[in-house]
C-alpha positions as CSV (number, residue, x, y, z in Angstrom):
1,X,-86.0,77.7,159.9
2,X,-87.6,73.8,158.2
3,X,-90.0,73.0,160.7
4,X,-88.4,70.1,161.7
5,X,-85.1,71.8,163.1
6,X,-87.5,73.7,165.1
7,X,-86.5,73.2,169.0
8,X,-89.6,70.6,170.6
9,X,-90.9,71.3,174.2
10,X,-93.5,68.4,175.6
11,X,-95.8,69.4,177.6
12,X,-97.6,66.7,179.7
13,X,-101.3,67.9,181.3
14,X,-102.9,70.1,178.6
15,X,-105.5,72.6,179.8
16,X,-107.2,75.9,178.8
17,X,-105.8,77.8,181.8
18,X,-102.0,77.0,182.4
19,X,-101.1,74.9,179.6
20,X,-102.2,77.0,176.8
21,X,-100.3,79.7,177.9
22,X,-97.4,77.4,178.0
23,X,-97.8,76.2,174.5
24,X,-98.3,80.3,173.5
25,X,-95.3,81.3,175.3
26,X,-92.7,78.5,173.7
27,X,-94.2,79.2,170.7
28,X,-93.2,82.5,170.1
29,X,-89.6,81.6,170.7
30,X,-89.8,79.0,167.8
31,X,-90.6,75.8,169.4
32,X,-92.7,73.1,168.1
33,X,-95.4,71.7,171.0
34,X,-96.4,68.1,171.8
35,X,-98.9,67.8,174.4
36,X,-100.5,65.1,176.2
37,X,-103.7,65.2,177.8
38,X,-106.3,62.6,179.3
39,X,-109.2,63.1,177.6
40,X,-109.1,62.7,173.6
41,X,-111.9,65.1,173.3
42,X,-109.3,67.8,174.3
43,X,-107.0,66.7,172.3
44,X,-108.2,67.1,169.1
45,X,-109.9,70.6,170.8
46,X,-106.3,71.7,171.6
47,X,-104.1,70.7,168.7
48,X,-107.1,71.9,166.5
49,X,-106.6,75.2,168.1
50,X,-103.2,75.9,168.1
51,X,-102.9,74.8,164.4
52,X,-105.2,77.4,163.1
53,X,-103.1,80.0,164.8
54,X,-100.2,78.4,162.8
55,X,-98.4,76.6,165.6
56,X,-96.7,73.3,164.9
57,X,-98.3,70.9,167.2
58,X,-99.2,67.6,167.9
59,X,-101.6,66.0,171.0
60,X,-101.3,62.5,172.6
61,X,-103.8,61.0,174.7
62,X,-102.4,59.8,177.7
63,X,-103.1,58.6,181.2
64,X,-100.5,60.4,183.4
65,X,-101.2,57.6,185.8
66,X,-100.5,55.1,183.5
67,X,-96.3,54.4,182.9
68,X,-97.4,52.4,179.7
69,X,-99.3,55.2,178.1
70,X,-96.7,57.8,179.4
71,X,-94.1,55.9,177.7
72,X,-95.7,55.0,174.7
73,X,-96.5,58.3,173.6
74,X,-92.9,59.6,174.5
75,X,-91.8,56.8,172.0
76,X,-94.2,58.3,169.4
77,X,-92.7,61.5,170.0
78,X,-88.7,60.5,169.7
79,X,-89.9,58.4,166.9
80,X,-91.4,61.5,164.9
81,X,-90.9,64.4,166.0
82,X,-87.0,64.3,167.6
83,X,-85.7,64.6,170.9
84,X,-87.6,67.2,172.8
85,X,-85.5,70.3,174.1
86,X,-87.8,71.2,177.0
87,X,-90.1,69.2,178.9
88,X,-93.0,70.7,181.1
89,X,-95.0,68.5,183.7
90,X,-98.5,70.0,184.1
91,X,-100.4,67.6,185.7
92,X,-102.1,68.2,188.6
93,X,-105.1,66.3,190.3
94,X,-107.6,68.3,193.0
95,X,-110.4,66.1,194.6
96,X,-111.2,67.7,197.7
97,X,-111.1,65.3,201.1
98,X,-109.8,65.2,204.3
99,X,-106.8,63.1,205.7
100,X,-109.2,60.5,207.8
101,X,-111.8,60.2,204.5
102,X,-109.1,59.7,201.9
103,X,-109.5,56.3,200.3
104,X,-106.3,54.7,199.8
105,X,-106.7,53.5,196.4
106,X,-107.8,57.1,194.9
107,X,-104.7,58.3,196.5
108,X,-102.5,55.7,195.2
109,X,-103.8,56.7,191.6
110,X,-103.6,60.5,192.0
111,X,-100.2,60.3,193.2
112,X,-99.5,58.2,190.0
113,X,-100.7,60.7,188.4
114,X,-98.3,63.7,190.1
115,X,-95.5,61.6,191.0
116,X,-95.0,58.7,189.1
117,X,-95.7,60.4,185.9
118,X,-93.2,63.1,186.6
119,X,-90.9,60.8,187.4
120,X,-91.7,58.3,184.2
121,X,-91.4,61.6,181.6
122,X,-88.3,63.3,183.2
123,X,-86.6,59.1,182.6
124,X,-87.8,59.2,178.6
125,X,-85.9,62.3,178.3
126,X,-83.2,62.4,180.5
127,X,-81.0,60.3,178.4
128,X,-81.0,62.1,175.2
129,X,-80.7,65.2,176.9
130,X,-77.3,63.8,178.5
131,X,-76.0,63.3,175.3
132,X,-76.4,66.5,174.6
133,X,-75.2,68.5,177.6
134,X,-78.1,70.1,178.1
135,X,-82.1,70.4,178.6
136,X,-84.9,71.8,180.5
137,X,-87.2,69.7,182.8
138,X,-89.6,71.7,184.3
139,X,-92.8,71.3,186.7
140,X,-95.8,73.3,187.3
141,X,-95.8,73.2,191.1
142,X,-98.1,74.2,194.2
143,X,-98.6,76.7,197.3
144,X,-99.6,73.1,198.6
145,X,-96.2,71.9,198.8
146,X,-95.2,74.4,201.4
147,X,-98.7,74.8,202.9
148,X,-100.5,71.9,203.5
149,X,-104.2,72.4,203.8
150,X,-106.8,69.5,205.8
151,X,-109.5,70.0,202.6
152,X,-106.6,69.1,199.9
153,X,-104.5,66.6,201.8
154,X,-104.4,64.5,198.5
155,X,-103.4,67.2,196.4
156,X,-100.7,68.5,199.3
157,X,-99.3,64.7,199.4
158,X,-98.9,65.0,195.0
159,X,-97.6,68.2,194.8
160,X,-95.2,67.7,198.0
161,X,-94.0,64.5,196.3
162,X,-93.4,66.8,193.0
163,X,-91.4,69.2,194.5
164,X,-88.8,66.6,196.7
165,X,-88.4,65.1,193.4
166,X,-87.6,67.6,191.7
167,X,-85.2,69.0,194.3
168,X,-83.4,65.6,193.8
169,X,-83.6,65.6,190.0
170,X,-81.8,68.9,190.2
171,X,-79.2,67.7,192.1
172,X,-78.4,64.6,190.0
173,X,-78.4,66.1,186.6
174,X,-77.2,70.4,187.4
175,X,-73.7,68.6,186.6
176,X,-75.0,67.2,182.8
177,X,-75.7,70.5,182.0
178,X,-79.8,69.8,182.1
179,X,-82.1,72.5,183.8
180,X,-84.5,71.1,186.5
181,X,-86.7,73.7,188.5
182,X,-90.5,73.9,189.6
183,X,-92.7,77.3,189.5
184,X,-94.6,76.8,192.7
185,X,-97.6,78.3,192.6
186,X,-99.3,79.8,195.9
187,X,-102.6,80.3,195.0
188,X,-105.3,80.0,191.7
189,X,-104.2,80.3,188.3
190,X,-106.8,83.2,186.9
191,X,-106.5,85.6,184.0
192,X,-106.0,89.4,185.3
193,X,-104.7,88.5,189.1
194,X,-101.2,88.2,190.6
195,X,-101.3,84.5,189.5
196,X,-101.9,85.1,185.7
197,X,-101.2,82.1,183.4
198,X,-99.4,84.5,180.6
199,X,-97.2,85.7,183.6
200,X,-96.5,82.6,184.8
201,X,-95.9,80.9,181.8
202,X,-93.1,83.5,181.3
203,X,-91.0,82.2,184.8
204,X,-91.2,79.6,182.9
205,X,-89.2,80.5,180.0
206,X,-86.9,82.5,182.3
207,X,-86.0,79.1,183.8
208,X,-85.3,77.4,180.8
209,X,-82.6,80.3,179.4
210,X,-81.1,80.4,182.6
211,X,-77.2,79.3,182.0
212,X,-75.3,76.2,183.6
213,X,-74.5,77.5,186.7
214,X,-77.0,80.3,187.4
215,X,-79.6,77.4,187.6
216,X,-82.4,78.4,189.8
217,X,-84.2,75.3,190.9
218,X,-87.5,77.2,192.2
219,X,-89.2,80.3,191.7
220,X,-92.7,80.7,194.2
221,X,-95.0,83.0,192.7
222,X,-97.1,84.3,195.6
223,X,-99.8,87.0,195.5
């Protein structure tokens, strides 16, 4: 197949735990990867990476927080690289504080960054993949959701917001024939253990060949 009728999946929060095994696992059905991560650093570490193992890619760097930079680089993107088939939100903030210590302003941002942004990339591609009937958004989501903790509570608030949208987002677009689900994760993301990210990263292809009508809208992977 020419590279450039190769099927696109966007990944948004590029790491060396969860979202390299995303990129490995969509991959190896054929897809093209654009990621977007914060730092630039990782960027060029990631997409440097992933092209010496001969997978088409391309990085952006991008402020999840940030609707501007979010949007920008999904214009990029549509502009040269096509309409992606699959999108996958990945980004996740942890800073560890309780309720009556958070500051107001750092949770404004990290929800931004959970919320907002998950919000802000499911709009960029929600209209081409109307016009095409179909589509996979999909969110890497957290025990956190369904199990608030005092230590995390700005983490729980994110990933709680995450999940209510996505629940919604499902609802709305289930009819146009576009796939929206989370994989909530309860617990940490380590190679070898119930919460591997090779085995994870497969639900998540699971989800996206799931066909209108058998649409699952969560799967909770739990030790």
């Amino acid at each position: 197949m020419d590279e450039k009728n190769k099927p696109l999946m966007v990944l948004v929060g590029m790491g060396p735990g969860m979202g390299l095994s995303l990129a490995h696992r969509f991959a190896k059905e054929g897809f093209r990867i654009a990621f977007m991560a914060r730092r630039l650093d990782a960027v060029k570490t990631f997409t440097d990476r992933l092209r010496k193992e001969g997978i088409p890619t391309w990085g952006f760097g991008v402020d999840a927080a940030d609707p501007g930079s979010l949007q920008a680089a999904f214009r990029s993107i549509f502009g040269s690289l096509g309409e992606p088939d699959v999108l996958i939100y990945n980004a996740s903030v942890f800073r560890e504080a309780l309720p009556s210590q958070l500051d107001p302003a750092a949770l404004d941002l990290e929800f931004r960054s959970m919320v907002s942004g998950f919000l802000v990339s499911s709009q960029a591609v929600i209209p081409s993949m109307k016009a095409k009937g179909k589509g996979s958004i999909l969110l890497t989501g957290g025990g956190s959701a369904l199990s608030p903790f005092a230590s995390g509570a700005s983490l729980c608030i994110g990933k709680s917001g995450q999940r209510s949208l996505c629940f919604s987002l499902a609802q709305e677009l289930a009819p146009s024939g576009i796939h929206v689900a989370t994989v909530t994760i309860c617990g940490m993301i380590a190679p070898g253990t119930s919460f591997d990210p090779d085995r994870i990263a497969d639900v998540f292809w699971q989800l996206h060949m799931q066909k209108e009508g058998t649409f699952e809208t969560e799967r909770v992977i739990r030790g």
